[in-house]
Phi, psi and omega in degrees: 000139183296163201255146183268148179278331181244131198300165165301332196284301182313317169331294204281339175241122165182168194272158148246183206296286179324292197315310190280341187272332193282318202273337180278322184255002156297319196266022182040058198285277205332322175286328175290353195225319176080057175236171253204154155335278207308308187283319171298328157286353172268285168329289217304303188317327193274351172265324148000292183274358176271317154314158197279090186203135132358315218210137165232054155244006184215147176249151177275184172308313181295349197260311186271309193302296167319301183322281194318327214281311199287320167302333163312301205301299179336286216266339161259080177285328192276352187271157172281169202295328177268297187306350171269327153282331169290313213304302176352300173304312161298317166269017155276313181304312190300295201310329171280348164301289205310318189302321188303327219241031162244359202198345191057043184303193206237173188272165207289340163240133209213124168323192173208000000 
């Protein structure tokens, strides 16, 4: 057997496409970003496949990381790159607070 690229632990945390799309219009990016399904299934896919991985049906951490990184860039273009990712963060965070604490939604990650 070929040698694994990804640790197990890494393995085992990851998105699948629904997940990943779920966690994006939950967290109200496509309006905050102006990007469409269709551009969220393309981000998944090009990170997908850029990982060092078996399988581009799931994105790993490193994948996702990346992922947040390029939507950031979208939705702050004038900021440098670590301030583009924080506002990002920030504004996921707020938007599910807000949801919590207007509609009492389930939390932003949910074991499996």
């Amino acid at each position: 057997t070929p040698p694994q690229t990804v640790a197990p632990a890494a393995a085992e945390a990851s998105m699948t496409r629904a997940q990943f799309g779920d966690f994006c219009r939950a967290s109200g990016l496509p309006e905050r970003v102006g990007v469409t399904a269709v551009d969220l299934e393309a981000l998944f896919a090009q990170q997908c496949a850029a990982q060092n991985s078996a399988t581009e049906d799931a994105m790993g951490i490193p994948a996702f990381t990346r992922a947040l990184i390029e939507l950031a860039a979208l939705a702050y273009p004038g900021d440098d790159a670590g301030l583009r990712l924080r506002r990002l963060l920030e504004h996921i965070r707020e938007h599910h607070a807000r949801r919590r604490g207007s509609q009492g939604v389930a939390p932003l990650v949910q074991a499996q």
